[in-house]
N, C-alpha and C positions, 0 to 999 in steps of 0.2 A: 504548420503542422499543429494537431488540437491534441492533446493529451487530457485523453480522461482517468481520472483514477479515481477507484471505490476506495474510500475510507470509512471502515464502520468504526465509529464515534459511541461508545456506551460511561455513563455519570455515574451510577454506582458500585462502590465497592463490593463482590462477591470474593466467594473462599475459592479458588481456580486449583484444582494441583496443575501444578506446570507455570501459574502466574509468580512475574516475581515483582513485588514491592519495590521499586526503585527510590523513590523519594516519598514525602507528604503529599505533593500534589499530584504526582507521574507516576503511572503504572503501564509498563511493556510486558510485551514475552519475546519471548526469544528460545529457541532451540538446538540441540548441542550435534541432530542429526538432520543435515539436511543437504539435499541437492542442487545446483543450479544447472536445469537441465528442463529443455523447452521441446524433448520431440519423442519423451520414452517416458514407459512409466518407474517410478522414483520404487526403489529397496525399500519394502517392509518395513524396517524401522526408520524410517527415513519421513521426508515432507518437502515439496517441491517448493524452493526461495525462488521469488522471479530473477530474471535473469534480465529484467527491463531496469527496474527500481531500486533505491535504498532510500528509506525513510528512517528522518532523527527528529526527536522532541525534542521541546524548548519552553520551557514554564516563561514566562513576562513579567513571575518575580524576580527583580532584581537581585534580590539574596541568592538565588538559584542558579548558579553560573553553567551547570552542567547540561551539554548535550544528550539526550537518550535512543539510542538506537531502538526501531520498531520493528518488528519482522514483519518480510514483505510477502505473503503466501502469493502464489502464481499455480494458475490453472490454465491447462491445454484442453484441446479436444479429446474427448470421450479417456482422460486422463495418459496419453499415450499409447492407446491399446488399439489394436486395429478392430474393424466392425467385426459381431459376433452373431451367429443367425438369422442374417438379413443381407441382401447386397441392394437394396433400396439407397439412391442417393437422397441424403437428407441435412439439416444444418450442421450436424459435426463434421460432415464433410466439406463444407463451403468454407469453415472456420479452418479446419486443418490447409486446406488448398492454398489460405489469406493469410495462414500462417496468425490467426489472430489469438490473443490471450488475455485472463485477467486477472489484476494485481490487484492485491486488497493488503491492508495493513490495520488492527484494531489497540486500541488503548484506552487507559483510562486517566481522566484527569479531573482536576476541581480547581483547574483557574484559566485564565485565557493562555494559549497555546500557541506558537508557531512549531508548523509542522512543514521541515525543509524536505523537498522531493527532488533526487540527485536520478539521473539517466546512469547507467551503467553501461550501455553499450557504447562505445569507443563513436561509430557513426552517425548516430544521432546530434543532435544540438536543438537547444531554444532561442531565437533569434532575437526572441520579442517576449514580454510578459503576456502581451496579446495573441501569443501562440496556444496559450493555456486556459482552459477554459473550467469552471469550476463547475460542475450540475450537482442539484438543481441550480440554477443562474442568480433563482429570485434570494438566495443566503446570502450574493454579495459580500462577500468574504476579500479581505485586502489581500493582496496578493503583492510579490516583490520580486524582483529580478534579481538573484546573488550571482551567477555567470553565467555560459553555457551548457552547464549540465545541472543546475540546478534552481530550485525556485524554490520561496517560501510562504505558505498561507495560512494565516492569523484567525483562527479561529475561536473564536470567543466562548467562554465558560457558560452552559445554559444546562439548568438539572436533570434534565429529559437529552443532554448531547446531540450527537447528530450524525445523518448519513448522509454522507457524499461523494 
């Protein structure tokens, strides 16, 4: 099984409302309204959590012993909402039929990173670290096997960050 996840990686510090300052070198968000909910659309004051992932930072200073939780946003087809002015079959409906979705989680940091990616669903598992595949390929990013629901990839401090 290949697990892909989008991680948006940004290096400079901006004024966020909603950001919170966790340490010197880590910066999460996280939110106090939110869903886990993969087939409807999420409450007005609310924001869909995947319901695949949980992601935690990890600075590689040593002085820094603390894990940081990352919110995991998740998005479905045409956000839960069934089609509207059209009965054309088209890709949100292949996506809805495949039941497919995507997890993204963003942060910010200014030193090299491990970023542990835990499954949440009970039926899944990773068997192999070779189950996991990192894109783009060519960042070659170290990658570790902590059990079956989780893995961890070391990503290195660069000013310009990264997406993957």
């Amino acid at each position: 099984m290949i697990f892909s996840i989008i991680l948006l990686l940004f290096l400079q510090i901006y004024s966020l409302n909603g950001a919170r300052l966790i340490s010197n070198e880590i910066e999460t968000w996280w939110h106090d309204h939110f869903e886990y909910n993969d087939n409807s659309p999420v409450q007005d004051n609310s924001v869909r959590a995947s319901t695949n992932y949980n992601i935690r930072i990890k600075s590689t200073n040593r002085n820094d012993t603390n894990i940081y939780n990352s919110f995991v946003y998740m998005s479905i087809p045409r956000g839960g909402r069934q089609k509207w002015e059209y009965e054309d079959f088209d890709g949100a409906d292949f996506a809805n039929r495949s039941r497919l979705t995507m997890s993204w989680s963003t942060f910010l940091y200014r030193t090299d990173v491990w970023i542990f990616i835990e499954l949440r669903n009970l039926s899944n598992f990773i068997s192999s670290i070779d189950d996991v595949v990192v894109r783009p390929t060519y960042l070659n990013f170290q990658k570790e096997f902590i059990n079956n629901k989780t893995i961890a990839i070391l990503v290195p401090y660069q000013s310009i960050g990264y997406r993957f």
